[in-house]
MIVEX-130297 format. One record per residue (C-alpha): residue in one letter; x, y, z. Coordinates in steps of 0.05 Angstrom, whole numbers, plus 5000, padded with zeros to 4 digits. Each point is the difference from the previous one (the first is absolute). Example, Ala and Ser with C-alpha at 12.3 -4.5 7.8 and 13.67 -1.06 7.14 Angstrom:
a524649105156;s502750694987;
This chain:
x500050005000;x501850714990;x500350515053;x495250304974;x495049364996;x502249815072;x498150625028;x493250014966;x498249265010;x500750085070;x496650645020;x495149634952;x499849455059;x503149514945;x504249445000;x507450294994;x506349705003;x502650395062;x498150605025;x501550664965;x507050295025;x499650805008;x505450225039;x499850845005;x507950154976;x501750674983;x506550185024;x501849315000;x498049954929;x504650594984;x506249735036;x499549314968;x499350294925;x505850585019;x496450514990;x499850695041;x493850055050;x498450644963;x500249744935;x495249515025;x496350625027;x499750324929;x501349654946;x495449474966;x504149594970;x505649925056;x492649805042;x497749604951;x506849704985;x501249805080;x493049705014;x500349514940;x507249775010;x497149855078;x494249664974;x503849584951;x505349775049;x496249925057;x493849704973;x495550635020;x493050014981;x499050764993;x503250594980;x497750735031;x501550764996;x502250115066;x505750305022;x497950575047;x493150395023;x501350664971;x496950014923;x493350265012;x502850455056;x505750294949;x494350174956;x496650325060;x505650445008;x504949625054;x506650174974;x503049335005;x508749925001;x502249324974;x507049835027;x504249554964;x498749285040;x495750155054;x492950165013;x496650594966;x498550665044;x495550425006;x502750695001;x494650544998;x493750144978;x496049835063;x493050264998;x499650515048;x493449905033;x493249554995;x497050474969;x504950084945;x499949224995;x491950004984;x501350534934;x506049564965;x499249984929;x499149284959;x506049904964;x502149784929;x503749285001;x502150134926;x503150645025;x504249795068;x505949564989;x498649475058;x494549884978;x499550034926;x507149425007;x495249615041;x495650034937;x505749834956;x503249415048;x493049524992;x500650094935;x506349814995;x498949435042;x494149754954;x504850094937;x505249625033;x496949465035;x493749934962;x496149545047;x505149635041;x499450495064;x493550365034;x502150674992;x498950465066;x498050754992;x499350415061;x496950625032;x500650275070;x494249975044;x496350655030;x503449995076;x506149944970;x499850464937;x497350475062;x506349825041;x504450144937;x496650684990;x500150325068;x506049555038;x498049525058;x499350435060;x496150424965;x495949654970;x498749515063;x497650735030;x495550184947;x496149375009;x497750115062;x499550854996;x498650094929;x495949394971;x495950274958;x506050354953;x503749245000;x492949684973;x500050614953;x507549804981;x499149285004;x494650054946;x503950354952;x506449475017;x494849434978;x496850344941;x507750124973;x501849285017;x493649774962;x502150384935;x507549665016;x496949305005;x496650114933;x505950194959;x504049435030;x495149464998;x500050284921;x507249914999;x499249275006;x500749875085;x496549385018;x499350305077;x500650625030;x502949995073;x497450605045;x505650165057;x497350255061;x504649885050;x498550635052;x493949575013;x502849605048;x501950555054;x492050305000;x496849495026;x493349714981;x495650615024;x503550504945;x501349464951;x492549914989;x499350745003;x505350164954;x503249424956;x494849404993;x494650184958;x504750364960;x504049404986;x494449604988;x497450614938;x507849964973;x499149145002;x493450054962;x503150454947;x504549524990;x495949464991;x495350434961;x505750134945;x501049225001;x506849935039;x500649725075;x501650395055;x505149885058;x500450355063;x506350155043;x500750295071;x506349915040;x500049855071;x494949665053;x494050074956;x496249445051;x494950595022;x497650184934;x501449314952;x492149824995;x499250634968;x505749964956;x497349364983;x493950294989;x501350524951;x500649514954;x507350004979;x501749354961;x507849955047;x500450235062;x506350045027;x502449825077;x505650295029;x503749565047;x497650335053;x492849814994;x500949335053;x494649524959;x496749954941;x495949515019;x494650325038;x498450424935;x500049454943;x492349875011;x499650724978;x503250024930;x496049774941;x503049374951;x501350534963;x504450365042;x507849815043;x504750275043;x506450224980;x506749855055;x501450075049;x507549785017;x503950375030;x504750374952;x506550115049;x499849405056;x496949634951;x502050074926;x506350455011;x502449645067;x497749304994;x501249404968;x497249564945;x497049565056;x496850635034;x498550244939;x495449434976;x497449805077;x496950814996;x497449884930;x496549375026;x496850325056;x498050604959;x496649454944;x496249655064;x497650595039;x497250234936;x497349374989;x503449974927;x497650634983;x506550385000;x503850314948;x508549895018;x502750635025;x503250465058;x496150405042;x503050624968;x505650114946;x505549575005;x506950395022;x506150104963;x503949595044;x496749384984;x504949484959;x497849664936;x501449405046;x494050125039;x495550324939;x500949354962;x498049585067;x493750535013;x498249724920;x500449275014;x496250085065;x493650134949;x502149424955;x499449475062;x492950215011;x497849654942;x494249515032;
């Protein structure tokens, strides 16, 4: 089977021949393939040119876009510095108040870099891969774009003291990322993930006040412009995973720090699956191939099979190919 296949047979709830492996690697990606972190950043075709060399000699199922959370805020107007082989920054550009926040503009993809190369990357990936991968577009979620826009103190204020401007703002942030998902669901993604990481640290009260049904109007975009939808929020996401579940997303992804998934399979659909949730540093980075595939196991059962391979998060740039290769055969000796 193809990556591609594999992935789609089994969120179909279809016979596969092991589970789909989807490991997040970003700046791992770039260090195996050589290439500067903020080429990765910026240019499509050293992206494009990392993820498939990973995918072909590790036996990935997926490619993505990701690299970093600052597209849609660049085109918001975060001035964004990309240092050579580290982590982007954001330099400036910080909206000054809520009230600013609620009276952003919608932005052009076609017209801001970031996002326009996110445009050309899928493309690329569909040219180059044709139908062996399941290529992975991505938009950031509305707490998070927020968090972007005004900075996390800040914004963490204006929730509580200014909630009407951050629905206001919020709005916008989903009615841009609609428009987003549309042009890249056109440029051939099979999925588009929606990062919402800031999630985590609200708790459930302002998550259902803020995020969730948001989420769930970006997830049924996507499904109404024919792609599937995958949804990813960092941390302990215990407190608020029904209703991740229930917005309808297609993957959810769990963290490592979410203690079970057990509790919450009797909640997803057959159509639906988890995504993780090893632990990217004791785990992948730190462990070995035996504590590699012993976590992989307990992931599969907890899930009760219905677990896509993968770290809780991204996997680091210290991990060794060593490791990566025995994170890949831990999905192989799943087969049933």
């Amino acid at each position: 089977m193809t990556g591609l296949e594999r992935t789609l047979s089994f969120l179909n709830g279809e016979s596969v021949d092991h589970p789909p492996f989807h490991p997040i690697i970003m700046r791992w990606a770039a260090k195996y393939a050589g290439i500067k972190y903020r080429d990765f950043c910026l240019d499509p075709v050293s992206k494009c040119k990392a993820m498939i060399l990973c995918a072909r000699d590790f036996n990935i199922d997926w490619v993505t876009v990701m690299s970093d959370p600052w597209a849609e805020a660049s085109a918001f107007g975060i001035q964004v510095e990309y240092p050579e082989n580290s982590l982007p920054i954001d330099k400036s550009g910080h909206l000054p108040d809520a009230k600013t926040a609620s009276m952003i503009k919608h932005y052009n993809p076609f017209k801001n870099r970031r996002c326009n190369n996110r445009l050309i990357e899928i493309r690329e990936f569909r040219k180059s891969i044709e139908e062996d991968l399941f290529v992975v577009g991505w938009v950031e979620g509305p707490v998070a774009e927020y968090v972007d826009l005004r900075g996390a103190s800040d914004a963490s204020i204006d929730f509580f003291l200014e909630p009407e401007a951050v629905e206001k703002s919020m709005d916008i942030i989903v009615e841009c990322a609609m428009n987003f998902i549309s042009l890249q669901i056109k440029a051939g993604a099979h999925c588009i993930g929606i990062g919402d990481a800031f999630c985590s640290q609200i708790g459930p009260e302002l998550y259902t006040q803020f995020a969730y049904s948001r989420q769930k109007k970006l997830v049924d975009h996507i499904h109404s412009e024919g792609a599937l939808a995958k949804l990813h929020i960092c941390g302990n996401t215990e407190s608020i995973l029904k209703q991740m579940i229930q917005t309808g997303a297609d993957i959810i992804d769990i963290d490592h720090l979410v203690p079970s998934m057990e509790d919450f399979v009797p909640l997803i659909s057959k159509y639906q699956a988890f995504s993780g949730k090893s632990d990217p540093v004791t785990i992948i980075q730190d462990g070995t191939p035996e504590t590699i595939k012993q976590s992989v196991v307990d992931d599969f059962k907890q899930a009760k099979g219905r677990c896509i391979v993968s770290a809780g998060c991204e996997i680091t740039p210290g991990t060794d190919c060593g490791n990566m290769r025995a994170f890949g055969l831990a999905a192989w000796d799943l087969i049933e």
